[in-house]
N, C-alpha and C positions, 0 to 999 in steps of 0.2 A: 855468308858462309855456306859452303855443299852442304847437303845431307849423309850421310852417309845410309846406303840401304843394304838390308840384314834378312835373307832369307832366313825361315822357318819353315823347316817340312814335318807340321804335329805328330806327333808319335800318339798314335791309340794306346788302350790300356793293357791291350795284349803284346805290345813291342811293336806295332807293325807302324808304318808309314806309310800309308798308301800313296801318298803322291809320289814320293819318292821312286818305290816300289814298282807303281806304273810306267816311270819315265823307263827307270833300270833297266827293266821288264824290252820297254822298245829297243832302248841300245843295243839288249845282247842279241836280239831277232834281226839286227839290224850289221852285228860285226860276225854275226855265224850266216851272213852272207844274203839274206834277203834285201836287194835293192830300195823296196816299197819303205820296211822298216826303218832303213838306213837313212833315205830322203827324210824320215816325217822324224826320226831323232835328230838329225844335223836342222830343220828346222825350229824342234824344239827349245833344243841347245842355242840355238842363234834369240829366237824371241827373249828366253830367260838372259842373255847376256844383255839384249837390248837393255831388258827392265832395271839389272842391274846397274845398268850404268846409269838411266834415267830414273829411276824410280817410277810408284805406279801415281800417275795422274790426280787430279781430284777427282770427285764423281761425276761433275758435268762434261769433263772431259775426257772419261774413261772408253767411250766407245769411239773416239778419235784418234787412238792409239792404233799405227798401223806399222806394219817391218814388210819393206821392199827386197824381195833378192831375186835373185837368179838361179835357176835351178843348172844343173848338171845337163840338162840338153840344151840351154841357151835359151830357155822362158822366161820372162819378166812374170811373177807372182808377187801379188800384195795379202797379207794376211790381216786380218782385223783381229790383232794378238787380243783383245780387251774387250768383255761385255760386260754393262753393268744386270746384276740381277736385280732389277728391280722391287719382284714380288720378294726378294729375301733381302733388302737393304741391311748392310753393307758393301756386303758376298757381290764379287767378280769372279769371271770366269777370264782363264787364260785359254784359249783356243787357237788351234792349228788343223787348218781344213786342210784334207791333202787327196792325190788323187793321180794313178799313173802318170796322167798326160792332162794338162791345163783342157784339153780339147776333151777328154774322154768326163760320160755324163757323172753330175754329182751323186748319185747311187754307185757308182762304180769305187768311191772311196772313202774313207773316213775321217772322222771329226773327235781328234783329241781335246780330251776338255778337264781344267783343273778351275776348283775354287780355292779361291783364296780370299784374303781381308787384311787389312793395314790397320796399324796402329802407328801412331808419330809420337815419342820418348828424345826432348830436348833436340838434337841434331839429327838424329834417326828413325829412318820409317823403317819399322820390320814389317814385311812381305810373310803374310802364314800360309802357305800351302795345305790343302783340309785330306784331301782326294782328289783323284783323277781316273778319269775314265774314257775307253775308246768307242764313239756309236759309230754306230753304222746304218740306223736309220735316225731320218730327223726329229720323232720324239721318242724320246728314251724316258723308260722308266726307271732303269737303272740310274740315268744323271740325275732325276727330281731325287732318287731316295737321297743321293749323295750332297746333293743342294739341301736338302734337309734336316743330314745328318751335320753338314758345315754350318748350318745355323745356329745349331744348338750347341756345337763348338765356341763360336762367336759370343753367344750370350756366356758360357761359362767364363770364355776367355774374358770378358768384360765386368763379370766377379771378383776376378784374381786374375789379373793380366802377367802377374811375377810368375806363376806355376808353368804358362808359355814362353814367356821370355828365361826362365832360367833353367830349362832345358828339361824340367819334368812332364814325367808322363799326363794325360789325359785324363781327369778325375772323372769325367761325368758316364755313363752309358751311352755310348756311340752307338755300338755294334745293335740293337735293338731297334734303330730307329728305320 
């Protein structure tokens, strides 16, 4: 029997999503005309269609997870959609390295990056989306807080995993961490 797989984008206590909100965020910079934008959302959109139709890996084979396309000038790009986070077991990141021109240096672009964590419930693995974030250099202190603050997500979520799955808000203190 398939799986069937169940995005969740957490909603904080204050109403926000940030993951969600990040992606949004790219789309609209991306349809009021910025090409840069526009490339790193239609690749987002593609990776998330990937997952959905495949669901997210196990963990030995989470960094094996890759999406082949074609860009708009006729580049063959592979993306390494999946990392596992080690130091934070269970937390993966979904990542989209992007970059004007395949040939132009990797300072020249940036690296979207979302956490997320699986749970499997009978036929379905829900997908929880924590936060997202755009760097632009390769260590961010910005993605450790965010890796950190999806940790403690995770553990809450693993207290009462129903309060995520049925569509309530975020009990614990996010926004603090």
């Amino acid at each position: 029997m398939d799986k069937n797989i169940e995005f969740i984008f957490v909603e904080f206590p204050n109403g926000s999503q940030p993951a969600l909100e990040t992606i949004i965020s790219i789309g609209q910079l991306g349809i009021q005309g910025d090409p840069f934008y526009y490339d790193l959302g239609t690749y987002i959109r593609k990776g998330l269609l990937s997952l959905e139709e495949t669901g997210i890996p196990e963990w030995h084979l989470v960094n094996d997870y890759r999406l082949v396309e074609i860009t708009s000038k006729g580049y063959k790009v592979t993306f390494n959609l999946l990392k596992r986070l080690d130091y934070n077991f269970p937390l993966i990141e979904f990542r989209i390295n992007w970059r004007y021109s395949p040939a132009d240096p990797v300072d020249q672009g940036v690296a979207f990056r979302m956490i997320l964590f699986t749970h499997e419930e009978e036929s379905t693995q829900y997908v929880l989306f924590t936060d997202a974030v755009i760097k632009t250099e390769r260590s961010s202190s910005e993605f450790k807080q965010i890796a950190e603050a999806s940790y403690l997500i995770y553990q809450d979520f693993k207290k009462d995993p129903s309060k995520y799955l049925g569509g309530e808000k975020v009990e614990q203190e996010t926004e603090n961490v």
